[in-house]
N, CA, C and O atoms as a DFTB+ gen file, in Angstrom:
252 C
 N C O
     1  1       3.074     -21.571      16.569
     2  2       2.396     -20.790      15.547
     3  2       3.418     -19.842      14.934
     4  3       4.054     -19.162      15.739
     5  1       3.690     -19.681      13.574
     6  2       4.340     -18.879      12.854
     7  2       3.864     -17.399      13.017
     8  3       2.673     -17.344      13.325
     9  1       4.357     -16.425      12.916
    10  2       3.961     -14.639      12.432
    11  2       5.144     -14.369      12.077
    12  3       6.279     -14.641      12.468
    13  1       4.370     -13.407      10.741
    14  2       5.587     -12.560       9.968
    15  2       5.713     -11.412      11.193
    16  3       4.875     -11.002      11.997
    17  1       7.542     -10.976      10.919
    18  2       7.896      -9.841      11.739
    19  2       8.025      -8.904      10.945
    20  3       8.871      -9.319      10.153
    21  1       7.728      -7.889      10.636
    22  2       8.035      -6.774       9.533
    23  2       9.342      -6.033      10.281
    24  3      10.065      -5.236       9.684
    25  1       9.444      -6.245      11.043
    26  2      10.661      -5.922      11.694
    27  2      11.892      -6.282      11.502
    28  3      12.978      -5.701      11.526
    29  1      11.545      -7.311      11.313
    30  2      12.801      -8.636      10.706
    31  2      12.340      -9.082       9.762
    32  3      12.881     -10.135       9.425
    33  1      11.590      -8.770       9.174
    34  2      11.240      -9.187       7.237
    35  2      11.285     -10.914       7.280
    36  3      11.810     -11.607       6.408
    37  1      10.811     -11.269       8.137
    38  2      11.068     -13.236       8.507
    39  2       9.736     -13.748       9.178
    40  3       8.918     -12.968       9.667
    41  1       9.604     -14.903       9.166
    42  2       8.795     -15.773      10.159
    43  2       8.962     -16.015      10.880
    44  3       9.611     -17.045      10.702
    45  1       8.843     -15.788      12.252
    46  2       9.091     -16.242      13.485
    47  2       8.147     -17.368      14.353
    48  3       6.936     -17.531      14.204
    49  1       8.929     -18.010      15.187
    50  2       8.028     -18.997      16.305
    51  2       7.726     -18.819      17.077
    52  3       8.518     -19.011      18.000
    53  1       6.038     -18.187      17.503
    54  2       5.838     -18.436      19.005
    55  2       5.045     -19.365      19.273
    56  3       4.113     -19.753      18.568
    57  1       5.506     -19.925      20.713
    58  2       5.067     -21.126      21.407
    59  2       3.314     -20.792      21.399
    60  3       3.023     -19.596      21.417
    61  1       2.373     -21.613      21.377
    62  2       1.191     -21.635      21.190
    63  2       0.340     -21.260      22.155
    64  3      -0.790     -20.804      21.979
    65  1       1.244     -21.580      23.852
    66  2       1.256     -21.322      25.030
    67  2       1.041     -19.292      24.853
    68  3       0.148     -18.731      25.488
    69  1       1.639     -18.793      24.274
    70  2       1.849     -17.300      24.320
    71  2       0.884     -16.603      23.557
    72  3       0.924     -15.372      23.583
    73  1      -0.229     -17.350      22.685
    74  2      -0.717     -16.879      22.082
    75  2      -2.325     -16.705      22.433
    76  3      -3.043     -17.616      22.844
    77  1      -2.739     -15.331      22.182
    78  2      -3.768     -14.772      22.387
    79  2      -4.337     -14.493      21.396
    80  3      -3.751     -14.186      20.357
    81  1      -5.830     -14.556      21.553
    82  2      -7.018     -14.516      20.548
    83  2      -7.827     -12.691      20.602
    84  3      -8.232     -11.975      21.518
    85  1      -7.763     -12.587      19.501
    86  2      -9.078     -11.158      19.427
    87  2      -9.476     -11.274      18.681
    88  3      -8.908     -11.817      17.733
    89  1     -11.032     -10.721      18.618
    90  2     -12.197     -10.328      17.716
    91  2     -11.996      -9.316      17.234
    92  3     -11.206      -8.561      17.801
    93  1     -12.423      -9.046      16.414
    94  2     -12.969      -7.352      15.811
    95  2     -14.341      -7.556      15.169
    96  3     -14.748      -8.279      14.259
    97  1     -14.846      -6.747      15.895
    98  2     -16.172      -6.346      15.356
    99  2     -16.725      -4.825      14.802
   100  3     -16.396      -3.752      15.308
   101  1     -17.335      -4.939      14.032
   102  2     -18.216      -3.505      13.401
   103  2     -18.933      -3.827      12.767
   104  3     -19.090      -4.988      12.388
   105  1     -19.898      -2.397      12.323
   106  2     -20.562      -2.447      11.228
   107  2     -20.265      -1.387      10.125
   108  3     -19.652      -0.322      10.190
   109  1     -20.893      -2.012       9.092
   110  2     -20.845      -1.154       7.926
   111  2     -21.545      -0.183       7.543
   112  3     -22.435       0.387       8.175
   113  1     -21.151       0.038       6.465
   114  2     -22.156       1.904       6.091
   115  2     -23.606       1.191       5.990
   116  3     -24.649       1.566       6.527
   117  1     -23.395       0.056       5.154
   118  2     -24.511      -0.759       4.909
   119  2     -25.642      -1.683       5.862
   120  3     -26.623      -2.292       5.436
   121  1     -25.205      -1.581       7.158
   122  2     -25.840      -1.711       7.958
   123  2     -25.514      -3.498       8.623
   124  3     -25.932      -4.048       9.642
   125  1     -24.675      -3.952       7.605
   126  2     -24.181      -5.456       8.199
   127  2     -22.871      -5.615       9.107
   128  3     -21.903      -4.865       9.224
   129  1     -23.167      -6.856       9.716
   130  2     -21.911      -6.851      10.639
   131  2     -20.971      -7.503      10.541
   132  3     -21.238      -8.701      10.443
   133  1     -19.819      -7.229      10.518
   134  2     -18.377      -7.501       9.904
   135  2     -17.476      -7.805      11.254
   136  3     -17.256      -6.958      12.119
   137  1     -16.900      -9.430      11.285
   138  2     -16.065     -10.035      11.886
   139  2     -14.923     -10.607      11.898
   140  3     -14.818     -11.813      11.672
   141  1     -13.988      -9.901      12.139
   142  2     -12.534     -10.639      11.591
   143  2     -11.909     -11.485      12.849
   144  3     -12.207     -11.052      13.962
   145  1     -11.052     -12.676      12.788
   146  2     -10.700     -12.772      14.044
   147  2      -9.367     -12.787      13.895
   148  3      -9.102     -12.830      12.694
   149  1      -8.234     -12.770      14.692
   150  2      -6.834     -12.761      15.007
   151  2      -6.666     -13.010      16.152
   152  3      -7.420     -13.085      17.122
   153  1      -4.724     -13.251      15.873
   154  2      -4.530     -13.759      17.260
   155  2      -3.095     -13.259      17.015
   156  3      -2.371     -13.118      16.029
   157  1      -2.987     -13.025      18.512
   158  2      -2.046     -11.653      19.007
   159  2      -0.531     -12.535      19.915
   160  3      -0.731     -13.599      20.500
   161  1       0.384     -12.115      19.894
   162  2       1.438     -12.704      20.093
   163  2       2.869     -11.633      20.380
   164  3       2.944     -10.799      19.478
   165  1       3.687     -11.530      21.145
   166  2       4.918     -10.361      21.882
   167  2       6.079     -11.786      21.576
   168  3       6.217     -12.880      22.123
   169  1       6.635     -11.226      20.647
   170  2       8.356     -11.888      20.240
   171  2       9.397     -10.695      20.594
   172  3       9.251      -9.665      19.936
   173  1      10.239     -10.718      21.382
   174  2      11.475      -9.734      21.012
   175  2      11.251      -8.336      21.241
   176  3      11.858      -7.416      20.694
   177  1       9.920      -8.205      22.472
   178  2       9.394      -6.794      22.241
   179  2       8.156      -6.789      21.334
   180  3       7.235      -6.070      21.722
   181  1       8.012      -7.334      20.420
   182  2       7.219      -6.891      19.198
   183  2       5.965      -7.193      19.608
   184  3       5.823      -7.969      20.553
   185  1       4.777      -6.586      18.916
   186  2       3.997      -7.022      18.920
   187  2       3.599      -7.340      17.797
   188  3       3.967      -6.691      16.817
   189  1       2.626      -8.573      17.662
   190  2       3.019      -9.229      16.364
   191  2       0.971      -9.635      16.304
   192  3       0.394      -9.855      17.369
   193  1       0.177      -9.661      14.938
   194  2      -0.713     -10.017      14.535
   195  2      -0.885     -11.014      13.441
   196  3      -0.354     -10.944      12.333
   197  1      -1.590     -11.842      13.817
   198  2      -2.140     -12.471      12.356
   199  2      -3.515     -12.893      12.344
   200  3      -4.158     -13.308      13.309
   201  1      -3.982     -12.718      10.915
   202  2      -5.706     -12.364      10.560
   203  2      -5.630     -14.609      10.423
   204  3      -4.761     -15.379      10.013
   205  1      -6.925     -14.801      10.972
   206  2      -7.456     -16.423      10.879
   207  2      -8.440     -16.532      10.607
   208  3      -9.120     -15.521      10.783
   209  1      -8.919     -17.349      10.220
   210  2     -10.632     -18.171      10.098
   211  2     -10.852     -18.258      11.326
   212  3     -10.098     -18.222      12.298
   213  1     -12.398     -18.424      11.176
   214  2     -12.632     -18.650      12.711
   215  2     -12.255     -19.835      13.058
   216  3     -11.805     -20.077      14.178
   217  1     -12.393     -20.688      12.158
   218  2     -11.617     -22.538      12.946
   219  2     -10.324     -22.010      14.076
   220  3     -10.278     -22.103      15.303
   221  1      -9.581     -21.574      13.334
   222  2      -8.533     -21.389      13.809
   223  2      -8.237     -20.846      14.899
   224  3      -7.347     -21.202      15.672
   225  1      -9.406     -19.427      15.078
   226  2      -9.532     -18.162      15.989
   227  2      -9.951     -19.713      17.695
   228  3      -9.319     -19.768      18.750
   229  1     -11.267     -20.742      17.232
   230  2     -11.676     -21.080      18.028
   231  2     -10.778     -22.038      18.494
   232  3     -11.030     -22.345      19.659
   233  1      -9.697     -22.701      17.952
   234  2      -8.615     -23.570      18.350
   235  2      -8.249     -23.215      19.471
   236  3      -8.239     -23.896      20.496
   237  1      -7.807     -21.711      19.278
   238  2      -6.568     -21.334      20.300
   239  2      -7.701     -20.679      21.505
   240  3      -7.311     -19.760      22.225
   241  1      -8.865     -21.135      21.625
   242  2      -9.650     -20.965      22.884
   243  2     -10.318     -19.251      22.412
   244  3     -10.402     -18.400      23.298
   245  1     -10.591     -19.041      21.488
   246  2     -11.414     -18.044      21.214
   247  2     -13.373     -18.042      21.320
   248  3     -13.991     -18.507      20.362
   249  1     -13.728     -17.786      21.883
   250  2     -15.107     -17.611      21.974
   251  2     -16.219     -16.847      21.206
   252  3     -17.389     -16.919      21.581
């Protein structure tokens, strides 16, 4: 799986093996509920994010 490093202004590779899934959940002023998913990944020290669809979120074993 690719993630940008803002650290290194580049794309980097981590093995798919290393990669971890999170939710975010809330709600709004408006009273609806708002779900983003990502998946979380450590290159070089870094900690590194990227925002997915849920297809994607559920690939990498997200629930």
């Amino acid at each position: 799986m690719q993630f940008y490093s803002v650290k290194e202004r580049k794309m980097v590779d981590v093995p798919d093996n290393q990669v971890k899934t999170q939710k975010y959940e809330r709600t709004t002023k408006s009273g609806k509920k708002q779900v983003r998913y990502a998946l979380k990944a450590e290159y070089n020290g870094q900690k590194l994010t990227k925002f997915v669809d849920e297809a994607t979120y559920k690939k990498f074993g997200g629930k």
